[in-house]
Structure formats: C-alpha cells, structure tokens
N, C-alpha and C positions, 0 to 999 in steps of 0.2 A: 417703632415699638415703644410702648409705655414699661413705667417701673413697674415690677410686683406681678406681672406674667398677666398683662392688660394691652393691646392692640385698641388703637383708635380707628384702622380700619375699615371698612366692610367689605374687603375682599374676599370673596372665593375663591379658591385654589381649586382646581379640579383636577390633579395627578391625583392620582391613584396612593396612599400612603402605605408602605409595608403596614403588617402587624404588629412588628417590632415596635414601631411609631406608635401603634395604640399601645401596645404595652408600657410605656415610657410615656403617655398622658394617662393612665389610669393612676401608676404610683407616680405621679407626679405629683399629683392631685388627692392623693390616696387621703391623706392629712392634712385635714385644713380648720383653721376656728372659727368660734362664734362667740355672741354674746350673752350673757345674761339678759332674763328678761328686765333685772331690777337694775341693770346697768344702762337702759334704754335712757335715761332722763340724764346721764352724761354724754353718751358719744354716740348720741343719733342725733342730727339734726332733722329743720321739720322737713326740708325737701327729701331727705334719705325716708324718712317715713311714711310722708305721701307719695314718693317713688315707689317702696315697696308696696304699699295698699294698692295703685295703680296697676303694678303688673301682679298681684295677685289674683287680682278680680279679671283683667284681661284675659293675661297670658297664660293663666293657667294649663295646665293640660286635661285632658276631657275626665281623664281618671282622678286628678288629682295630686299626683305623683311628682309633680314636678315644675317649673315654669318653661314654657317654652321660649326659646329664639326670638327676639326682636320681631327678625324679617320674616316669621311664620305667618303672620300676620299684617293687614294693610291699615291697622289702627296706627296711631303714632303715640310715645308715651311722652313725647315734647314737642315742642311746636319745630324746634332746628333738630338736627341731628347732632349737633357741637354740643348741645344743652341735651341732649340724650343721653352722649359718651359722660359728659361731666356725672349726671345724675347716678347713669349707674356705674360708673367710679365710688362713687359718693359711699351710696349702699353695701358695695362690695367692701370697700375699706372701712365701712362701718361694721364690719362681719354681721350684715343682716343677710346677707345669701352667701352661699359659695357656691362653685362650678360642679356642674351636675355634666362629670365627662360621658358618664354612660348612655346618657340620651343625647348628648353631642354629637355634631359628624365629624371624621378627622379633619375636613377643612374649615374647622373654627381653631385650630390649632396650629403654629408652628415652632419647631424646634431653633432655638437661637445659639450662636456660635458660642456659648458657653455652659449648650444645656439644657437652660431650661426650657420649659414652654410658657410661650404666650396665647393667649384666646382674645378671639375679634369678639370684639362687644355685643353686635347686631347677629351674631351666630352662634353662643354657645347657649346652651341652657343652662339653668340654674335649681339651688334647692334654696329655700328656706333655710337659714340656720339661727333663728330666735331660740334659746334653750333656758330650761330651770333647773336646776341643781344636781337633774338625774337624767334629760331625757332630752331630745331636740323636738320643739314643736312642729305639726305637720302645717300645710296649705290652711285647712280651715280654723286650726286653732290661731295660725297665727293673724289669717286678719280678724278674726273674734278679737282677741287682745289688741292691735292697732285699732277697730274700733272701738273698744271703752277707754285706751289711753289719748285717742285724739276726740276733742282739745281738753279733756274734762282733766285730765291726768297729766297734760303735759306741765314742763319746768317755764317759770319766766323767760328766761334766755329763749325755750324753743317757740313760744307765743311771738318774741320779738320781733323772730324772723319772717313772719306773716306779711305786714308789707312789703318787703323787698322782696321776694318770693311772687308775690301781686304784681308787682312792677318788674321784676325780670320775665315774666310768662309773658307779661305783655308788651315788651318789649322783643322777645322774641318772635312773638307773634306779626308784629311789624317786620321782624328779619326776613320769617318763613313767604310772609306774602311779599317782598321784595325781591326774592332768590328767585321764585314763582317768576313772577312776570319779566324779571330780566331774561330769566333761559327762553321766557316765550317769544322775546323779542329778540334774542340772538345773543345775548352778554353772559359772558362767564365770568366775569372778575367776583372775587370775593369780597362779599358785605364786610367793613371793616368796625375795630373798636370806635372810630368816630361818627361811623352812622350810626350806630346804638346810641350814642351817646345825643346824637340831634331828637333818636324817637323818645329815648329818654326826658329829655326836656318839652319836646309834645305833648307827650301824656300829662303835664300839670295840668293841661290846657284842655287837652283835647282826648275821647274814648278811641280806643283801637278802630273803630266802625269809619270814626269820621277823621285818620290820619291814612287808611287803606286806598280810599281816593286821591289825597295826596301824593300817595307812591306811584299809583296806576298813572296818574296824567306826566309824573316825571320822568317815569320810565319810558314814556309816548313821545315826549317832546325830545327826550336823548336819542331815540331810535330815527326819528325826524331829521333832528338836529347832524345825525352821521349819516345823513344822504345828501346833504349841504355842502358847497365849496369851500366853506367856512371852517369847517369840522376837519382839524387836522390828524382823525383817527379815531377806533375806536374807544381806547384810551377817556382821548379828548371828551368824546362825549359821556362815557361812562363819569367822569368826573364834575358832569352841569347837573347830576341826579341829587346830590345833596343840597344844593341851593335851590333848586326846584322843589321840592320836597318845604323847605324851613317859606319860603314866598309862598308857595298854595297855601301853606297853612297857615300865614300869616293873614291872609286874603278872606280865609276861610270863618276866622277868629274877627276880623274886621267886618265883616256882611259883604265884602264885595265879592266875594263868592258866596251861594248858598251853601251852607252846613251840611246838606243830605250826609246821613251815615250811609256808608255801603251793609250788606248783606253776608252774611261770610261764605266764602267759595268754597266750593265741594271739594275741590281741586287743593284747599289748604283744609284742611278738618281741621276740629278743633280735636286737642290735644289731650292724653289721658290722665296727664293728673291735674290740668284745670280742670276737668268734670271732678273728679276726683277731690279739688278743692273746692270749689264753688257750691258744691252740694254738701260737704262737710262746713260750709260757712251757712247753711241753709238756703241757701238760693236754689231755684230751681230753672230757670233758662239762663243764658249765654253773658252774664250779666260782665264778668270780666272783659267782653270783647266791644258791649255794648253802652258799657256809663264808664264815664270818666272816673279814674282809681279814689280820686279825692272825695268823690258822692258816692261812694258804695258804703254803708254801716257797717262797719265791725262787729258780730254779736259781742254780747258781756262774757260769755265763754271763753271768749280770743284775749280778752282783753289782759294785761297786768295790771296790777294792784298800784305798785310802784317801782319807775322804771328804775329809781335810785339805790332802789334796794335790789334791782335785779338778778344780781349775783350773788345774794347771800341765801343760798340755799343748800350748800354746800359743795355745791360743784365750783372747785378752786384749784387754782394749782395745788399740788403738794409741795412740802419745803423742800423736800429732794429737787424737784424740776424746777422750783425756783433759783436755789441755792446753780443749778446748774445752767441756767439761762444767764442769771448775770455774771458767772465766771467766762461765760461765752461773749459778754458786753451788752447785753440786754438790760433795760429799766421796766420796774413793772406801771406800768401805767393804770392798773385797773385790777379786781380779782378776775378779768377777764381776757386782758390780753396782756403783752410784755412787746416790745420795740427794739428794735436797735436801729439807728439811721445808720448811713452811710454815705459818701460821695464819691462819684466817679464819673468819667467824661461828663463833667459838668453839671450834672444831674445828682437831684438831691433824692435820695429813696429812702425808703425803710424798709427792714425786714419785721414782719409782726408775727408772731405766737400768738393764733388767737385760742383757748380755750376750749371752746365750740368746736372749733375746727380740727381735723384731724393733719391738715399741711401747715405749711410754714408762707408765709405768702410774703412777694416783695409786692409794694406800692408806693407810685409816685404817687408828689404830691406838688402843689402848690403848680400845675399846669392850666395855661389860660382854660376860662370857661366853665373846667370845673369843683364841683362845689365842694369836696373833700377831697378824699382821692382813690385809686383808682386801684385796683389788683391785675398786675401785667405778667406776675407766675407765679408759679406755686409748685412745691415738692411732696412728696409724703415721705417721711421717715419712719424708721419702728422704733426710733427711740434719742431722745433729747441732746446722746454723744454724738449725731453728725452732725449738730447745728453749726457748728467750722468748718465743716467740710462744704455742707450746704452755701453758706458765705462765700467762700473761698470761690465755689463754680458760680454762682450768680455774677461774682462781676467779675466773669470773663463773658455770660451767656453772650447769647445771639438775639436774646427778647432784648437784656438791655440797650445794646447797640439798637434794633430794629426801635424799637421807644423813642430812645433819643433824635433818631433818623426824622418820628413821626411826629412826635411834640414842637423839636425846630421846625416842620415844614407846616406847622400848623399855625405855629407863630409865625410866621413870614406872610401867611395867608391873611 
C-alpha cells in the first residue's frame, strides 16, 4: 500500500464488503481538495496535465459525470502500467482529480490496520477537481481550459519538461514491447532500471520502430539459448537479453544488419497521452514511435525563451521553505531545486527538493555509464517539517541497500 490512501495494485477483491465498509469510504472521502485554476502554472506539471486531458477525453463517462476506472476500458493511458501508477499518482497529488467513491466498487478500496482507506489505482473512479474561486469545474469545462492552457499558456519550467516526457514514453514503449514478448516466450523476470537505461541510450541513435527489432531477436535467441546445454537456467538466459539487445543495435547502426523499422503491434497499442502529446505538438501519425527523438521539430509554442531565466517567473521557493530546508542541511542550488548529499554504505546520494515536483527525491550520482544521475526514490510529504524524518528512513530504506547491491554488480560487470 502507497502513502495518502493510494494502492499500486490492481487487485480485485471479490468478498463481499459490509455496508458499514461503504459507509467508512464515503466519509472517508467525504473531504477532499483541489486546486485553483490560477495555481495550475505552480504545481501541475506537464505529464500531470497531459495525464488528466488524456483520461478526460478517454475515460470519461457516457454522461459526463465522472471519469471511469482504468480497467473499464482496453485503451491504456501509458505505455507500462509502472508509468500509469506513477502518472496518476502525479495528478492526484497535484489535486487535479479526487476519488469519486460513489461510482467506485467497494473492491477498489480497502480498509488498512489503522483505518484508513486505500483505492487501487486501475479501479476507482475519479472526478475532476480544477476549481475558481466559487465553484469546482465540471468534465468539459475542464478540458476546454487544459486546452487553451496547453502550450500557449503554460510556465517555462512546464515547457522544459517536454523532452524528457518524449524520451520517457519512449522509453517505456521499449519496456512495454519487451514485457510483451518475454511473457510470449515464457520469462517473467522483471524489466529492470538498467534496461531502461540501455533503451535510453538507443534512442540518441535510434527511433522506437527500429530498437523493437532489436528486442524481438533478443528475446528469440534467450529463449533459444535456454533449450541449450549451455544455458545454466532460466535466469542465465534471461540475463544474454541486454547484450543482445546493445549488439543488434550496434549491427544495426553499422549496416551490417539492415535498419528496417518494425510496425507497431496491435498487441502493444500505442498509449493515451502520446496521442494526447503528439497531436498537441501538431503531428498527426505515430511520429514518436516512428523518427528518432533528436529529428522530431519542436514547434516555437513548446519552445522557451531562455532557459537561464527559466525560473524567474515567480514560481520559487518561499523564504519560509527555504529558511526551513537549510535548517534541515539543505543548499539551494537554484530557484529551483535545494540538495542535501549524504553518504552511506559507500555510496554517495542526494536528497533533492525540486520545486516542480511535489516529492522529495533521492539520486545517485556519479555511477558508471551514467550521464547525471538518476532518481532511485521519492516520498510525498504535505509539508517541509518531515524532511528529517524523510532523511532519517531513507538511509535505512531497502531502495538504498537494493542500489548499492545493483550499481556494484554493474561495476564488476
């Protein structure tokens, strides 16, 4: 179970709940906030708000009334389900929707040993809660205003995140079609932070179309490869996927293999907020899946002015939060983020406050291969007084042990 009565989930429960239990998710729920619409340009980012234009258009309900369920539907609003949970995390913590219990079923809820309730991500429903001074906006007013705020209206900082936004969809989209073909070949292991990290480094190279063959022929030759004498399990072979993968596409990039892009599989659809972005960039077919990230144009819409001035728009800390960040040992590095490092089991981290963001995020850094660094957890707080407490559990977590585990074994490699 997630903080703040959020389930990563997507179980079904099928007992039967008392009514009591719905009485106890209705005023659970009874009270919840939103945002201002004039507070949109601090604490929405762009994926929070091509998330919620996404499942407004989608998931709507036939009336209007309400968004439905994830799973009501066989569209997807991301390409992985990991990157579905995060986005609408994102959204909800950005109080652009809340929990709509009464068109929920009780088995998107359950009761936790201290109370409250949590809701599975992929099964509750939601409402809208964009509000102005007097009134909560309904389904169509609110994507009227997401579409005149996106990009004409958005802040520098939310424009920024345009490429990285570009390159995580398509990077997931490598994930999606990997998970794909391994369950068809037999493998359950889970796609890890360093395979993203190899598709990551493809893409300078190469469009999604023509690293999809790549994955398919690696996937072929490990499944191959574990019917071999050779092969000391499944394991074993599940672990020739990423070299396989970084050689075809070296082959591929050299002429000694042809280029051909593949086709995108019906079996992986493409996702609802790249439609959702790609036609809000003006394109009109599959272009993120199709051209390399580095050859797609930017419009001048997307574009900032100056990235140096990017944060003088007056989205900054306050001296309050500041004055309380460095009493915690934080440095401010920027009007957009604040730092504190730290060291433990040998590893050099940071904890950062970014601005933009609504969590607290640790990141290594300085680990082979990669070119900054990298965000291995994150917390959400509701307010500046637990950033010691937050401290305090990070280095004991289980991420950091499980990092250290993964970065030595990568180095050894």
């Amino acid at each position: 179970m997630c903080q703040n009565g959020e389930s990563n989930g997507m179980l079904k429960m099928t007992s039967k709940k008392p009514s009591a239990f719905r009485d106890r998710i209705n005023e659970f729920y009874k009270t919840q906030g939103s945002l201002n619409v004039k507070d949109i340009e601090y604490e929405a980012d762009l994926t929070s708000l091509l998330g919620l234009l996404a499942l407004l258009r989608t998931w709507s309900s036939e009336k209007l009334d309400h968004i439905q369920p994830l799973d009501s539907l066989h569209n997807i609003l991301c390409p992985t389900s990991s990157m579905t949970r995060e986005t609408i995390s994102k959204i909800y913590r950005s109080k652009l929707v809340n929990i709509d219990a009464s068109n929920s079923p009780d088995s998107a809820f359950v009761e936790n040993e201290d109370h409250s309730i949590s809701w599975y991500i992929f099964l509750t429903a939601l409402q809208p809660s964009l509000c102005t001074s007097d009134r909560v906006l309904d389904i169509q007013e609110t994507i009227a205003l997401l579409q005149g705020i996106i990009p004409n209206c958005l802040q520098p900082w939310q424009k920024s995140q345009l490429p990285d936004l570009m390159r995580t969809i398509a990077v997931e989209e490598c994930v999606q079609y990997l998970q794909y073909i391994l369950s068809e070949y037999g493998f359950d292991e889970p796609v890890g932070e360093k395979t993203k990290l190899i598709f990551d480094e493809l893409l300078d190279s190469l469009p999604v179309s023509c690293i999809i063959p790549c994955i398919w022929s690696s996937a072929k030759s490990a499944a191959a490869f574990l019917q071999t004498p050779a092969c000391k399990g499944r394991k074993h072979a599940f672990n020739t996927i990423q070299g396989k993968i970084r050689e075809t596409a070296s082959k591929r990039l050299s002429g000694e293999l042809q280029n051909k892009p593949f086709v995108r599989s019906t079996s992986c659809g493409r996702s609802q907020i790249s439609i959702e972005l790609y036609s809000l960039l003006g394109f009109d077919g599959d272009v993120g899946f199709n051209e390399r990230l580095a050859d797609i144009e930017i419009p001048e819409a997307w574009k900032t002015e100056d990235e140096d001035n990017e944060y003088e728009t007056g989205a900054k800390f306050t001296t309050h939060e500041k004055l309380v960040l460095e009493e915690c040992g934080y440095y401010e590095c920027s009007d957009s983020w604040f730092e504190r490092p730290l060291t433990f089991l040998d590893r050099e981290v940071v904890v950062r406050k970014v601005l933009t963001s609504p969590c607290y995020e640790v990141r290594v850094k300085d680990v082979s291969n990669l070119k900054d660094s990298i965000q291995i957890a994150s917390a959400w707080m509701d307010d500046f007084t637990s950033v010691a407490i937050f401290i305090d559990a990070m280095e004991k977590s289980d991420d950091i042990i499980q990092l250290k585990q993964k970065t030595d074994a990568n180095e050894e490699e």
